[in-house]
C-alpha atoms as an extended CHARMM CRD file, in Angstrom:
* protein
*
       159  EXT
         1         1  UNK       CA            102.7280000000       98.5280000000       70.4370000000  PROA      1               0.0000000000
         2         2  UNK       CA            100.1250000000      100.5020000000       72.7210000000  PROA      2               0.0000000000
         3         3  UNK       CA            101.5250000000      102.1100000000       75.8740000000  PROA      3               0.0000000000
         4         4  UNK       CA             99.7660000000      101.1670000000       79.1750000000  PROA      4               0.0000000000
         5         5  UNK       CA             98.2080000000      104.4720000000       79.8790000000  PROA      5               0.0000000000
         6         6  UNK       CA             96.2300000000      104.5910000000       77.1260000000  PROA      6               0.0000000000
         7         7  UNK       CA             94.1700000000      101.7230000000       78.6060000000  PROA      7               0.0000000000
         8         8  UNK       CA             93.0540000000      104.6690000000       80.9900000000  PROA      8               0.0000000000
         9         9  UNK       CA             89.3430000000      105.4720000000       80.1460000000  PROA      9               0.0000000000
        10        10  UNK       CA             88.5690000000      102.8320000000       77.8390000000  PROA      10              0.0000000000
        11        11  UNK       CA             85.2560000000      101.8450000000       78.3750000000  PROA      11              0.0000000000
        12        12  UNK       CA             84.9860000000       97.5060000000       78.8140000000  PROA      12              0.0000000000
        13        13  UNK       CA             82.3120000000       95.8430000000       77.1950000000  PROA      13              0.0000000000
        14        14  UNK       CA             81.1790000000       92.5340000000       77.7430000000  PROA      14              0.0000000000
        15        15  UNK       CA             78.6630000000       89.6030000000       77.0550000000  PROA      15              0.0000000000
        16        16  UNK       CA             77.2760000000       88.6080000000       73.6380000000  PROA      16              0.0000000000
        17        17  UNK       CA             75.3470000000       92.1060000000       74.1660000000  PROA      17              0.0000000000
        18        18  UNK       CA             78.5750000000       94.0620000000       74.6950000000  PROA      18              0.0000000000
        19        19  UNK       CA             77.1900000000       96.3480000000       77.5060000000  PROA      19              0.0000000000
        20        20  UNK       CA             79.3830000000       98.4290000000       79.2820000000  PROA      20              0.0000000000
        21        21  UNK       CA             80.6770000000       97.1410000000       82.3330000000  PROA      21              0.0000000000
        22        22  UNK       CA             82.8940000000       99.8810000000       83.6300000000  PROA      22              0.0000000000
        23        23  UNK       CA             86.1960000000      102.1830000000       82.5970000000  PROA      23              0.0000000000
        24        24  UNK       CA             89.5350000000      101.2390000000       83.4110000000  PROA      24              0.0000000000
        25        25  UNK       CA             90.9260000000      103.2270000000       85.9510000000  PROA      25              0.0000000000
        26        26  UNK       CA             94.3770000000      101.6380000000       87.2790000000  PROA      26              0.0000000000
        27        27  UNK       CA             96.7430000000       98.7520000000       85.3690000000  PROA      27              0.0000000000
        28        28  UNK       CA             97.7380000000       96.2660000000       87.7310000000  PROA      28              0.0000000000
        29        29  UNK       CA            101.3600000000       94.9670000000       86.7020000000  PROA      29              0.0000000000
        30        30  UNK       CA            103.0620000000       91.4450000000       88.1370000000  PROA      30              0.0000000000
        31        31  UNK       CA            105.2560000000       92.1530000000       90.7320000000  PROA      31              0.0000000000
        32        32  UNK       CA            108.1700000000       91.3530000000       88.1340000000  PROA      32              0.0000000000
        33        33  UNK       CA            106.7910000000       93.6580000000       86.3040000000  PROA      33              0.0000000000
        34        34  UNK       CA            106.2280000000       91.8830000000       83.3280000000  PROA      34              0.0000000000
        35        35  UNK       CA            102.6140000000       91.5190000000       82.4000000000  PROA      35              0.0000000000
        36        36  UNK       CA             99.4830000000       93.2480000000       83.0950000000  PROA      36              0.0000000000
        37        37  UNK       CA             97.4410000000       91.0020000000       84.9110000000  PROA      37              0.0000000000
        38        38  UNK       CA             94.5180000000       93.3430000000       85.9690000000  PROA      38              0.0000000000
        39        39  UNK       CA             92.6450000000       96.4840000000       84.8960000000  PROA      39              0.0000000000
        40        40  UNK       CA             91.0540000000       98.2150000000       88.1670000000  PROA      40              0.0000000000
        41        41  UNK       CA             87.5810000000      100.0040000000       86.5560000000  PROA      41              0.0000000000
        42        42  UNK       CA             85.5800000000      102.4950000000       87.7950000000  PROA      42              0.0000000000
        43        43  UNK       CA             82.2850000000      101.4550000000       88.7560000000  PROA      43              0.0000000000
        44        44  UNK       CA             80.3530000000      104.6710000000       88.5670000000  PROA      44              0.0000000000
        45        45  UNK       CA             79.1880000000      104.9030000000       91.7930000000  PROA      45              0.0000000000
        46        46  UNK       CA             79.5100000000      105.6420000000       94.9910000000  PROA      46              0.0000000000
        47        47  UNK       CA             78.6890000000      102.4900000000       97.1400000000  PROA      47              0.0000000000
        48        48  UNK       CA             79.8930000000       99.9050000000       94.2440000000  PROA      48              0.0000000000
        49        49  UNK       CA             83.2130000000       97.8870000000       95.4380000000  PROA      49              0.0000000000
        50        50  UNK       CA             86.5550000000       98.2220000000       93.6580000000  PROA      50              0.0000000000
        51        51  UNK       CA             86.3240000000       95.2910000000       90.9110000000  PROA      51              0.0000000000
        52        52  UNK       CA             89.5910000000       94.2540000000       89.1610000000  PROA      52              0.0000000000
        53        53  UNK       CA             89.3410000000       92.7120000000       85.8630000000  PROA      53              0.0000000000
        54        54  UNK       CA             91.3620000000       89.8370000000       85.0260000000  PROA      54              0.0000000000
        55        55  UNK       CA             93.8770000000       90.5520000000       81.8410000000  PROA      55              0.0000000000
        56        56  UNK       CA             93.7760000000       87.5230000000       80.9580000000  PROA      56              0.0000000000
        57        57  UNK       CA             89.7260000000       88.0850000000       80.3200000000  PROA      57              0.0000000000
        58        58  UNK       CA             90.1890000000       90.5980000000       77.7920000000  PROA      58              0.0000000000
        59        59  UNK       CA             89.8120000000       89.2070000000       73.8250000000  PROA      59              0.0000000000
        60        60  UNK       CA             90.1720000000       92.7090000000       72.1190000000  PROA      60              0.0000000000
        61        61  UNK       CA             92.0880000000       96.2270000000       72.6580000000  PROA      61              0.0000000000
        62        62  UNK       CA             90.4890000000       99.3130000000       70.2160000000  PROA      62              0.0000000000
        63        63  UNK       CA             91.2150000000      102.8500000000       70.9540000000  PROA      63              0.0000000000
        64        64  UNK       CA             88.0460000000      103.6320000000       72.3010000000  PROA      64              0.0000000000
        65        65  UNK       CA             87.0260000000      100.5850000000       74.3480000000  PROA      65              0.0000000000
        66        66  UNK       CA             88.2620000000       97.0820000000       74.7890000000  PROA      66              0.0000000000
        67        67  UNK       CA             86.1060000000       93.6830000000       75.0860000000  PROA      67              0.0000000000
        68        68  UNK       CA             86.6760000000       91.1980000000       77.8440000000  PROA      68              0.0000000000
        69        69  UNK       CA             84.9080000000       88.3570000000       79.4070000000  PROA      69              0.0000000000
        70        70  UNK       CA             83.6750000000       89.1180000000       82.9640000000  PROA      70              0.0000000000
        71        71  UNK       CA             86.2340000000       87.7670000000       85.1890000000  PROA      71              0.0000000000
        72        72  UNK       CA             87.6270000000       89.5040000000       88.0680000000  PROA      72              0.0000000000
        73        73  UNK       CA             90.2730000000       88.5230000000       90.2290000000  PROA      73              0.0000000000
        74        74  UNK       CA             89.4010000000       87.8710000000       93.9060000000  PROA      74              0.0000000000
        75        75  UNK       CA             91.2960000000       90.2070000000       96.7150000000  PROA      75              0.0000000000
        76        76  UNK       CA             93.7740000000       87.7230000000       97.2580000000  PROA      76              0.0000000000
        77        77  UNK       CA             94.7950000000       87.4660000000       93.4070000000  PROA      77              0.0000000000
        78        78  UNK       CA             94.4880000000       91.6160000000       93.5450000000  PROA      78              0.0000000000
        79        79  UNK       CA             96.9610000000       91.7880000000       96.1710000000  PROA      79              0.0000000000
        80        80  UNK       CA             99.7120000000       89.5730000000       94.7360000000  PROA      80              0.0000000000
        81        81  UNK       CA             99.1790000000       91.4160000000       91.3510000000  PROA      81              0.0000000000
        82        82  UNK       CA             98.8010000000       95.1550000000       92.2230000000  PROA      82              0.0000000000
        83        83  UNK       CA            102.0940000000       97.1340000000       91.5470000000  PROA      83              0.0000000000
        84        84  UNK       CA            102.0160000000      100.6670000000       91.0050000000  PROA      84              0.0000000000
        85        85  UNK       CA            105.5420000000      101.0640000000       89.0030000000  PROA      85              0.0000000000
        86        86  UNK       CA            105.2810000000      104.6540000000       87.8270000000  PROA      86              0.0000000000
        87        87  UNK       CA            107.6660000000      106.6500000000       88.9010000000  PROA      87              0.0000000000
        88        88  UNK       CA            109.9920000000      104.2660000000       90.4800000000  PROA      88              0.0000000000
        89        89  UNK       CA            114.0450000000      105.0430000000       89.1780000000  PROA      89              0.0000000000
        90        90  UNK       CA            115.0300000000      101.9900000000       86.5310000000  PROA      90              0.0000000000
        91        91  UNK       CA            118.6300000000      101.0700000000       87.1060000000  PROA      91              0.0000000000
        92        92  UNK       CA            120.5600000000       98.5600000000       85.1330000000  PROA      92              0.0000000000
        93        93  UNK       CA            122.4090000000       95.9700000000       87.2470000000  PROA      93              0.0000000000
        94        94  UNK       CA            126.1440000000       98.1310000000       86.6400000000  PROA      94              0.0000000000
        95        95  UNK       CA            124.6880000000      100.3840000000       88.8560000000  PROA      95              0.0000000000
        96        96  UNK       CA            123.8760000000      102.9640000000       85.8500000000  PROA      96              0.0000000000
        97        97  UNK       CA            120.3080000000      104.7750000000       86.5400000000  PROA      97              0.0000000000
        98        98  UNK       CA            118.5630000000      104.6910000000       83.3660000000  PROA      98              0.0000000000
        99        99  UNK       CA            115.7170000000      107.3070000000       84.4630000000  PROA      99              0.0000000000
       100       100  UNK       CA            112.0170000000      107.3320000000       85.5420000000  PROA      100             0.0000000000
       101       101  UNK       CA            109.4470000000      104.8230000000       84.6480000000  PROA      101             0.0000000000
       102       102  UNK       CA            106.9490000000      106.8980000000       82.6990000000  PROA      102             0.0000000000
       103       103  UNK       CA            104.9070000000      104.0440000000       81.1930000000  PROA      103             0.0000000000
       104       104  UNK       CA            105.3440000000      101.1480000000       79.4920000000  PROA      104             0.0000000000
       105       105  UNK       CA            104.7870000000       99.5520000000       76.1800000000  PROA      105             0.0000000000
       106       106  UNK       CA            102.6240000000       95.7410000000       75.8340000000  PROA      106             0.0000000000
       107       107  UNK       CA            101.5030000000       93.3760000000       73.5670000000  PROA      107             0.0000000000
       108       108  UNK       CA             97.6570000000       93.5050000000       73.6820000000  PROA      108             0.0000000000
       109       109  UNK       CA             96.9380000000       89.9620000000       72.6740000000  PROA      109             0.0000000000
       110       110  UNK       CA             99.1920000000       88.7690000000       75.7490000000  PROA      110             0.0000000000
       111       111  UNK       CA             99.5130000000       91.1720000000       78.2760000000  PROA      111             0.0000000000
       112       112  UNK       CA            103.4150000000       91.1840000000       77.8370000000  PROA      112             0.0000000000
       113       113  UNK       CA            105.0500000000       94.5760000000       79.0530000000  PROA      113             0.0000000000
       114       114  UNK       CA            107.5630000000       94.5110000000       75.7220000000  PROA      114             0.0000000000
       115       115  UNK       CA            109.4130000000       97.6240000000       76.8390000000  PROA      115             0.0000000000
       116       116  UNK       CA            109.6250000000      100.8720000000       79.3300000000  PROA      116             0.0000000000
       117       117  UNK       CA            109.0730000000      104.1480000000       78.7350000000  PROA      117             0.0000000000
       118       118  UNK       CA            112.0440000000      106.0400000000       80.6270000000  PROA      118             0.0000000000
       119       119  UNK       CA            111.9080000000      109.9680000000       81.6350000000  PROA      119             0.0000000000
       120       120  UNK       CA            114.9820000000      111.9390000000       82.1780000000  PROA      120             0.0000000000
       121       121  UNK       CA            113.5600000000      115.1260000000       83.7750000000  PROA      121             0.0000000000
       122       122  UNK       CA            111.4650000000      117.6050000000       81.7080000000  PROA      122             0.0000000000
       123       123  UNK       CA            114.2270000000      119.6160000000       79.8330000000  PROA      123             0.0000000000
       124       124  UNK       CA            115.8920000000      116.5370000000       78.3050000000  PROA      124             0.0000000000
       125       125  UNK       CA            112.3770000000      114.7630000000       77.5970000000  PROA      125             0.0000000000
       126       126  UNK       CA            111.4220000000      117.7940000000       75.4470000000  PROA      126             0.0000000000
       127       127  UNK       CA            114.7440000000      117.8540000000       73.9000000000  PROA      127             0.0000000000
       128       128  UNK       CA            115.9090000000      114.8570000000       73.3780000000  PROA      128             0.0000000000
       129       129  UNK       CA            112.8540000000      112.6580000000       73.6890000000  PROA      129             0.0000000000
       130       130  UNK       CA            111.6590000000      109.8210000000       76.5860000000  PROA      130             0.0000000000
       131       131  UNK       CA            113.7660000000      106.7690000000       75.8850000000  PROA      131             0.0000000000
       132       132  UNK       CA            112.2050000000      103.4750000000       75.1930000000  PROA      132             0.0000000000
       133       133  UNK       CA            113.9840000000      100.6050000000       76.8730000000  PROA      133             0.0000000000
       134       134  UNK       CA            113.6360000000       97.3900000000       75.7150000000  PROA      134             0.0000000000
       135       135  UNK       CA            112.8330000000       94.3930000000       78.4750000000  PROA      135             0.0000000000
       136       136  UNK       CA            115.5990000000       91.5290000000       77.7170000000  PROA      136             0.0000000000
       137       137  UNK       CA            116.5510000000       89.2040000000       80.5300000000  PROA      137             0.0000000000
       138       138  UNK       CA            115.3160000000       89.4530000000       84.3850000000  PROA      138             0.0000000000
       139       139  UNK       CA            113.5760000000       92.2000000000       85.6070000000  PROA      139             0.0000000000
       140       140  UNK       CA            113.3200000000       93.0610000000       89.4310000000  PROA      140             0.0000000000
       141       141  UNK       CA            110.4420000000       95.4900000000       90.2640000000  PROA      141             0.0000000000
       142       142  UNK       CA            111.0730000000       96.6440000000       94.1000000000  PROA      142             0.0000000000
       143       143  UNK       CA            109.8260000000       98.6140000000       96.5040000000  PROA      143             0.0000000000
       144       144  UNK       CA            111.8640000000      101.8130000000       95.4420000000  PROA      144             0.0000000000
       145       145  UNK       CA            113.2910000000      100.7960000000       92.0560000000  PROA      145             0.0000000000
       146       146  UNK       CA            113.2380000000       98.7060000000       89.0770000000  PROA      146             0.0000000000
       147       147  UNK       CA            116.5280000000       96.5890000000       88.5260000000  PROA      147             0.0000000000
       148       148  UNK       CA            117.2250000000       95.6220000000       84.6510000000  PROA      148             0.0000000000
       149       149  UNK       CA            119.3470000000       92.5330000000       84.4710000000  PROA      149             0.0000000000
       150       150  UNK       CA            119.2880000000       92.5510000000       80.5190000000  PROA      150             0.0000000000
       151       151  UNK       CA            121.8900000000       94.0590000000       77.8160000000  PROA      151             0.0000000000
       152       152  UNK       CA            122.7840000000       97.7050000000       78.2680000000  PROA      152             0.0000000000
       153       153  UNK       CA            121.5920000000       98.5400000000       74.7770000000  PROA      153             0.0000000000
       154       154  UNK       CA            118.4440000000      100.8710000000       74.6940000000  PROA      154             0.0000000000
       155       155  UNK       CA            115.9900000000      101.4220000000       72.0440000000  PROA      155             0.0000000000
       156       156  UNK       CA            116.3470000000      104.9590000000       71.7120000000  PROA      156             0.0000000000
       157       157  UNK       CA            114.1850000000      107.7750000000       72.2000000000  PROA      157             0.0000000000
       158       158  UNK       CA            110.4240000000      108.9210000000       71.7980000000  PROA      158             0.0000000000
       159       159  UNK       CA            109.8670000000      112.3710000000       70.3630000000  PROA      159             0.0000000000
């Protein structure tokens, strides 16, 4: 499964023509934090506005681009979507912190964050690995934190 930063700098072509349209520059999450339901891209200029594509728009996810339809969600759409979850603590509903959102894993043909990708500080990351937890159950993203409702079982580590 791809990881949601490597949607960073792919370029999005459209139209029968597949002309470039933009880069993505942000991934707008739910604010369960369960799908990706935008992809903020750069317009390459100065004066253009801020255009959010709509996930849901996008038929195809390579490693160097992706191909969408040309639908953007409106401000009001933007709003309700737009969560910035990176570097918020993930803490299981016991109370035990798991770590720090790093990224997250997603099915491309849905949108469907499938797992997170957990931190625990520098040291352990480079010697143990960043663990991968698997999203089962209800997931709460906050303000300052994402609760995990699921099983305590994680999927292990990423070297």
């Amino acid at each position: 499964m791809p990881r949601g930063s490597q949607l960073i700098g792919l370029t999005v072509l459209t139209g029968p023509d597949l002309r470039p349209i933009g880069e993505v520059r942000e991934v707008l999450l739910s604010p369960d934090g369960r799908r990706i339901c935008g992809l903020v891209l750069d317009p390459g200029g100065w004066l253009q506005p801020r255009r959010a594509l709509d996930f849901r728009a996008v038929r195809f996810v390579g490693e160097t681009s992706l191909i969408a339809e040309e639908v953007y969600l409106d401000g009001q759409q933007e709003s309700r979507c737009g969560r910035d979850l990176l570097g918020l603590p993930v803490i299981r509903r016991s109370g035990e912190e798991v770590g720090v959102m790093d990224d997250f894993h997603f099915d491309p043909a849905t949108g469907q964050v499938t797992a997170l990708q957990v931190s625990h500080g520098l040291v352990d990351d480079l010697l143990s690995g960043k663990e991968l937890v698997p999203l089962e159950g209800p997931v709460t993203a906050g303000e300052a934190a994402i609760l995990l409702d699921g099983p305590a079982e994680t999927g292990g580590s990423l070297s």
